[in-house]
VMD Tcl script that draws the C-alpha trace (Angstrom):
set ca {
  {0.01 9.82 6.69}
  {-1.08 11.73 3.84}
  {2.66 13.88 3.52}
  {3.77 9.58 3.26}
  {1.28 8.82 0.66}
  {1.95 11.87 -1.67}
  {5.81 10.93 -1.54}
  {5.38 7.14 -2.26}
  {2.50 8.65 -5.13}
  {5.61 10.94 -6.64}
  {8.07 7.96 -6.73}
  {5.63 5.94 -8.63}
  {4.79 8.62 -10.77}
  {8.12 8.70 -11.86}
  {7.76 5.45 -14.44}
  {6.07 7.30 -17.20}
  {4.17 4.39 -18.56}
  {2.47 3.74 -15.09}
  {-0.76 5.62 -14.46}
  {-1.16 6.19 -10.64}
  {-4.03 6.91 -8.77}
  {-3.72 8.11 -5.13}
  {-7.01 7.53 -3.08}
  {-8.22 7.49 0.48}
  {-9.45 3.53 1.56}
  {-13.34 5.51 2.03}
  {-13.17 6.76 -1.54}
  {-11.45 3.21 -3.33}
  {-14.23 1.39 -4.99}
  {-13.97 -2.92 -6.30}
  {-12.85 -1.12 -9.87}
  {-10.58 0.37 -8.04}
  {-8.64 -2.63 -7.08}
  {-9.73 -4.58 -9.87}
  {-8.23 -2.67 -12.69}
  {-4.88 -1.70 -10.99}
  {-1.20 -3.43 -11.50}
  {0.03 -2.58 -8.62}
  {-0.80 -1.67 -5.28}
  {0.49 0.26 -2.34}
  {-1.41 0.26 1.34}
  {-0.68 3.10 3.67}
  {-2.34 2.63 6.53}
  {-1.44 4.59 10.61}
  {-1.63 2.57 13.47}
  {-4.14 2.82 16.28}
  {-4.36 0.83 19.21}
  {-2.17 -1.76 17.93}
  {-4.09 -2.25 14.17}
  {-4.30 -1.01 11.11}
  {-6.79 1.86 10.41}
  {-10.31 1.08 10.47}
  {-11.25 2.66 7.02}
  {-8.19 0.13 5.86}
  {-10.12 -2.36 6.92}
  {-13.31 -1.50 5.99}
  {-11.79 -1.20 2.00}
  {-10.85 -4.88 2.73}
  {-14.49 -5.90 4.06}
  {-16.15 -3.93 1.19}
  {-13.78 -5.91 -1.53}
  {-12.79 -9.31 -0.62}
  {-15.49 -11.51 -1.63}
  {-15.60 -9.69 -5.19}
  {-11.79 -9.43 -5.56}
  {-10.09 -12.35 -3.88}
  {-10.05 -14.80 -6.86}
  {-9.46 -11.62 -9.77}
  {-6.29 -10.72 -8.03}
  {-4.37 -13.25 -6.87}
  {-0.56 -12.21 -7.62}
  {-1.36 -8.44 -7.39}
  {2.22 -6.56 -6.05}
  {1.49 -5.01 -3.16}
  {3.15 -2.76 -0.39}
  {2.52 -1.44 2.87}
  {3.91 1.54 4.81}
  {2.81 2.30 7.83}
  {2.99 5.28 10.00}
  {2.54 4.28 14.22}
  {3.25 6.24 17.93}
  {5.70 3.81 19.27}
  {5.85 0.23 16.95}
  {3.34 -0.19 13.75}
  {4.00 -3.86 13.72}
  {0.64 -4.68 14.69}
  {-1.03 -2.84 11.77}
  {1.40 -4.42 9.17}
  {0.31 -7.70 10.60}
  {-2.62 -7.24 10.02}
  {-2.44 -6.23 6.26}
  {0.03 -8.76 5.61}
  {-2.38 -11.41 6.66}
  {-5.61 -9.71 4.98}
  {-2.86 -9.88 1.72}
  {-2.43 -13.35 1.81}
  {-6.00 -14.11 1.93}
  {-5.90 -12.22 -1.67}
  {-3.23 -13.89 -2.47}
  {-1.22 -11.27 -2.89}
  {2.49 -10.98 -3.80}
  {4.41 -8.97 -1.46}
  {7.59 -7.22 -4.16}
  {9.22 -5.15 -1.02}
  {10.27 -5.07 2.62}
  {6.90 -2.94 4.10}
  {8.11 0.72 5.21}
  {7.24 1.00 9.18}
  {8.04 4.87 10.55}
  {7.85 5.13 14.20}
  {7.34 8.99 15.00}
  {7.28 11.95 12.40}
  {8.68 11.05 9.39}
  {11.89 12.19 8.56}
  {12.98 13.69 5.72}
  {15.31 10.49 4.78}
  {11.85 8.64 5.04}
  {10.27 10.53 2.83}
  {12.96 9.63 0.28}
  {12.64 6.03 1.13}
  {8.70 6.20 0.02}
  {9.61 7.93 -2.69}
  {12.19 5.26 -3.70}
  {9.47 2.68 -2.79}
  {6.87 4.35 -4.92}
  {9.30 4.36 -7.63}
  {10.23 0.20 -7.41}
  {6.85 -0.79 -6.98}
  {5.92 1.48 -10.47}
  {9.00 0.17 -12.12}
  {8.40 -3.69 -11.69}
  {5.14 -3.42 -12.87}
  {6.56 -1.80 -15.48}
  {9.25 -4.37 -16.66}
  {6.73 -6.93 -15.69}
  {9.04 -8.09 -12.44}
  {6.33 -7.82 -9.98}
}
mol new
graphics top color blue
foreach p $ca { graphics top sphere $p radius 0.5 }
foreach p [lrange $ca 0 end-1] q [lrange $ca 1 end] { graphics top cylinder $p $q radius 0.2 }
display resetview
């Protein structure tokens, strides 16, 4: 998970008027979310859901954040055993309870990543960086 984050993280860091900030869901605090553009959420699968430290970053945010960022861009890519549909769900429905604008098909790698999706992050990292950007997303 955290080889998939750093490649999205160098894709995005790739639009050189974008700051990025690459954190773990323990260590991302309500300024966090509040004062970003842009957001990506990487999250494995366990047991059919999304990571509980995922959700937990929800939990700790939601009441504060819900009505700040409606519209945020957002992606998910998530990394599962044998599917990884149940964790992007899961986000997807947290998401819309922020109101937030999905700007890309979610990334879902079944197995070890490959090197072609590694590239795809980083391509992912880079479109999500770029429409905030232009102002697309």
């Amino acid at each position: 998970m955290e080889l998939m984050a750093n490649r999205l993280a160098e894709g995005a860091v790739k639009e050189k008027n974008i700051a990025v900030t690459l954190k773990k869901a323990a260590d991302t605090k309500l300024d966090d979310l509040l004062n970003c553009n842009g957001i990506a959420i990487g999250s494995p699968e366990y047991f059919g859901t999304m990571a509980g430290m995922i959700k937990d970053f929800f939990d700790r945010t939601y009441e504060a954040a819900q009505k700040k960022t409606i519209g945020l861009p957002f992606i998910v890519f998530v990394c599962a055993g044998n599917d990884g549909r149940g964790a992007i769900t899961q986000i997807e429905r947290i998401a819309a309870g922020y109101k937030w604008r999905k700007v890309q098909e979610h990334t879902r790698i079944v197995g070890t990543p490959t090197e072609q999706n590694l590239v795809d992050l980083e391509e992912l990292g880079q479109v999500l960086s770029a429409g905030v950007d232009l102002g697309i997303f």
